[in-house]
N, CA, C and O atoms as a printed pandas DataFrame, in Angstrom:
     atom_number atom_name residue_name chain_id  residue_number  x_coord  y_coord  z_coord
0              1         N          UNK        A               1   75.859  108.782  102.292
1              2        CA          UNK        A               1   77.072  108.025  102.045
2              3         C          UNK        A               1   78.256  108.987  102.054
3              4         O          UNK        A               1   78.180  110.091  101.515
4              5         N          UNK        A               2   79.208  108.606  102.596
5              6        CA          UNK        A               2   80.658  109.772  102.610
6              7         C          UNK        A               2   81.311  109.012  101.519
7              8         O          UNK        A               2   81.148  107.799  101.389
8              9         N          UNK        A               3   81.900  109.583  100.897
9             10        CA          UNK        A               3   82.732  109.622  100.151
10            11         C          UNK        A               3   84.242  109.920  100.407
11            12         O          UNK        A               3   84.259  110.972  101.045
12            13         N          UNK        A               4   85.386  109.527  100.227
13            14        CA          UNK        A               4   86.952  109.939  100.934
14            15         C          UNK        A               4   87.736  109.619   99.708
15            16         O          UNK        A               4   87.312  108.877   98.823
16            17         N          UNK        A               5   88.935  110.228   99.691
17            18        CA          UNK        A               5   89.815  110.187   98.831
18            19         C          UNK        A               5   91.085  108.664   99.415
19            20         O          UNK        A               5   91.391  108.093  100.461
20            21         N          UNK        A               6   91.439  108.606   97.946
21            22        CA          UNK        A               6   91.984  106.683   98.353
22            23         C          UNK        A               6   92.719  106.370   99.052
23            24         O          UNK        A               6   92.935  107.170   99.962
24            25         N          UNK        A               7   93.308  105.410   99.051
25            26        CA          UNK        A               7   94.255  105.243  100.602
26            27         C          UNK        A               7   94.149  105.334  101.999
27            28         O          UNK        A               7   95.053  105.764  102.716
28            29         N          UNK        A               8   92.758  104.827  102.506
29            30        CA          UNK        A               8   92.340  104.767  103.574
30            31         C          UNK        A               8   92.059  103.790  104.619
31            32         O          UNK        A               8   91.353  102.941  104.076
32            33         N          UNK        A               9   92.203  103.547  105.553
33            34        CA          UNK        A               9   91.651  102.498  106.510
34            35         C          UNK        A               9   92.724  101.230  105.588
35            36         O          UNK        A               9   93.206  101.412  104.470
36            37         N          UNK        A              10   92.881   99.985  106.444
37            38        CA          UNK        A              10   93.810   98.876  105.895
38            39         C          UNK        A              10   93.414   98.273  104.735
39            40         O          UNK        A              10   94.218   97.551  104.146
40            41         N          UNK        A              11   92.197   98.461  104.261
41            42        CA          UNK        A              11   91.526   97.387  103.035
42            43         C          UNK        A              11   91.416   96.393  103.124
43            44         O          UNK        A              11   92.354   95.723  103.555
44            45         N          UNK        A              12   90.224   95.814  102.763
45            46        CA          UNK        A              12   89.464   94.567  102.837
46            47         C          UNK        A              12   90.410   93.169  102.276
47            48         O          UNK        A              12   90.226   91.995  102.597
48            49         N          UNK        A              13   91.446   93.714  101.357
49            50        CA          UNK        A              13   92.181   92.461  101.196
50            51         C          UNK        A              13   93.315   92.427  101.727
51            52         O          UNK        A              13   94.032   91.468  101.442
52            53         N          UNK        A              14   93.781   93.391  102.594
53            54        CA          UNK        A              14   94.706   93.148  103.635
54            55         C          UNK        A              14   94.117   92.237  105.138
55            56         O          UNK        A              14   94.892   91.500  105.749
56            57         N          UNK        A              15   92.809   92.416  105.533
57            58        CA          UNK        A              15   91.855   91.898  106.319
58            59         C          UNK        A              15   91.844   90.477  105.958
59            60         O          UNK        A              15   91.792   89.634  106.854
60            61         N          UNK        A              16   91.892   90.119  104.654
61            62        CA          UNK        A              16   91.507   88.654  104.201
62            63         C          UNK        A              16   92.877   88.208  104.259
63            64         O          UNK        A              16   92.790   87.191  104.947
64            65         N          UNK        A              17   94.123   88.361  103.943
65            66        CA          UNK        A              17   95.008   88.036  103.806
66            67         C          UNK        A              17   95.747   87.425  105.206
67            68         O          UNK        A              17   96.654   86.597  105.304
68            69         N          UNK        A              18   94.856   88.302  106.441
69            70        CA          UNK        A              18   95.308   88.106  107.668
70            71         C          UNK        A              18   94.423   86.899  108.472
71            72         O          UNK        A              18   94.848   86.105  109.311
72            73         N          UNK        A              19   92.899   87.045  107.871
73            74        CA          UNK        A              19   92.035   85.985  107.932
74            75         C          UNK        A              19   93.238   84.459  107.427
75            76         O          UNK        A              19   93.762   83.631  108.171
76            77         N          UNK        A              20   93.309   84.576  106.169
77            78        CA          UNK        A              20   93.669   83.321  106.125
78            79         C          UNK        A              20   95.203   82.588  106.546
79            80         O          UNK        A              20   95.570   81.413  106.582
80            81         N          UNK        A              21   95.833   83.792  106.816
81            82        CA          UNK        A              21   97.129   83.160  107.801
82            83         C          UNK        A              21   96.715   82.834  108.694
83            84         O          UNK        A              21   97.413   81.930  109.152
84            85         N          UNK        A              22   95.552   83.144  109.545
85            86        CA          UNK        A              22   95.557   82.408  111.060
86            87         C          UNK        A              22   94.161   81.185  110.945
87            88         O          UNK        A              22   93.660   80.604  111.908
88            89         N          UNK        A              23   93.794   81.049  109.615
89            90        CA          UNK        A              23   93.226   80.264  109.149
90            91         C          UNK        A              23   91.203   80.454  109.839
91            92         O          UNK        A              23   90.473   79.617  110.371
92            93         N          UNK        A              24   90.988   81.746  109.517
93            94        CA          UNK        A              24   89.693   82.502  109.727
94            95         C          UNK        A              24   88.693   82.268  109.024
95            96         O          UNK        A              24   88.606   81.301  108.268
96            97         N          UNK        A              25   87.889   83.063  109.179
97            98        CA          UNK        A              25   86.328   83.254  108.032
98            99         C          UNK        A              25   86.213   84.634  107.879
99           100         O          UNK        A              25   86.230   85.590  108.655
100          101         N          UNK        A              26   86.080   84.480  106.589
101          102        CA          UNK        A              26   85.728   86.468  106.165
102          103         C          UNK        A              26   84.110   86.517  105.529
103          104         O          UNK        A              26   84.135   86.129  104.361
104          105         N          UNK        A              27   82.873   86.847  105.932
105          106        CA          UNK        A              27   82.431   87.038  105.191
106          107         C          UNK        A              27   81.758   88.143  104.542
107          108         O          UNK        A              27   81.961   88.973  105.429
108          109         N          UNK        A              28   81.234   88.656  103.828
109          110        CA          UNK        A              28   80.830   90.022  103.243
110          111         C          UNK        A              28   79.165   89.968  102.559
111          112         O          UNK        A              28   78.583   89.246  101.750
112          113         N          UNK        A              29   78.933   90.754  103.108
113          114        CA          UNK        A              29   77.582   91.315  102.288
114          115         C          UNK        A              29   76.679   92.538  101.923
115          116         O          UNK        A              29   77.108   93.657  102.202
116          117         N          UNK        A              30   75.943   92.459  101.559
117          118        CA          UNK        A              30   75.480   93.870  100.930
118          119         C          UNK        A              30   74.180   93.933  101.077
119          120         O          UNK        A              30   73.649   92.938  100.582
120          121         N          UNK        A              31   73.143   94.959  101.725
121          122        CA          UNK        A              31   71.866   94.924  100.953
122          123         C          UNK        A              31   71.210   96.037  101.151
123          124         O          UNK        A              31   71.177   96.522  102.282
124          125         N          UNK        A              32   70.681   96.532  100.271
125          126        CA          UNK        A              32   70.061   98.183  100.009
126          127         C          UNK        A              32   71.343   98.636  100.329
127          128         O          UNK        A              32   72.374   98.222   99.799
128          129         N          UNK        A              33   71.255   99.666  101.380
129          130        CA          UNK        A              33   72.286  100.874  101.759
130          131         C          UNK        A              33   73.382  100.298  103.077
131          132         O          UNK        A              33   74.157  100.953  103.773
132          133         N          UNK        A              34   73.150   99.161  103.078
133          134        CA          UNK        A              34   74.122   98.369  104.228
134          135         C          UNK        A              34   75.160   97.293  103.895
135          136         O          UNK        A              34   74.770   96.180  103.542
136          137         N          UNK        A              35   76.382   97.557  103.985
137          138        CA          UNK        A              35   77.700   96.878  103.820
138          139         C          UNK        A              35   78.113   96.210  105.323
139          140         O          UNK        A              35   78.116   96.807  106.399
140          141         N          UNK        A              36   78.461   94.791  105.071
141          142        CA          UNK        A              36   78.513   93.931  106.386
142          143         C          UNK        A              36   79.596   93.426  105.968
143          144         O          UNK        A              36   79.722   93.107  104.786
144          145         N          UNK        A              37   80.716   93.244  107.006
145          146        CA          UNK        A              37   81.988   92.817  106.965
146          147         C          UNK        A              37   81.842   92.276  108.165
147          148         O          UNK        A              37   81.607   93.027  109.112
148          149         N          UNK        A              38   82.026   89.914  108.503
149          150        CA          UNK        A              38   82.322   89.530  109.574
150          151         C          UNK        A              38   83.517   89.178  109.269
151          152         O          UNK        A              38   83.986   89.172  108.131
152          153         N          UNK        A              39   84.203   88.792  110.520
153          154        CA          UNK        A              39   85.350   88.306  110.371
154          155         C          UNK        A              39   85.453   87.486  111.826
155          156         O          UNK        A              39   85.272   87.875  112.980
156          157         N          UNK        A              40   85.808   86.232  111.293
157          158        CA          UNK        A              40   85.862   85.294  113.019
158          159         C          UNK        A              40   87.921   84.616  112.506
159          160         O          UNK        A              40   88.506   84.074  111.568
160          161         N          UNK        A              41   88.170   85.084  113.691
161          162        CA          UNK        A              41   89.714   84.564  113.782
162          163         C          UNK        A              41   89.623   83.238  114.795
163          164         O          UNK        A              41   90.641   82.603  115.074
């Protein structure tokens, strides 16, 4: 796993925020060592 100091990449609730202006789907999940981010515009 990397680790980075804060302020990086746009963030997940800037992503959602843009999802729901164009009226999208965000969804998220997790399992063991794998993080899944879809996003349908």
């Amino acid at each position: 796993m990397i680790e980075r100091g804060d302020h990086h990449g746009i963030g997940l609730l800037n992503v959602k925020a843009v999802v729901d202006k164009y009226g999208g789907d965000m969804v998220l999940s997790c399992d063991e060592n794998e993080f899944k981010a879809v996003v349908i515009l």
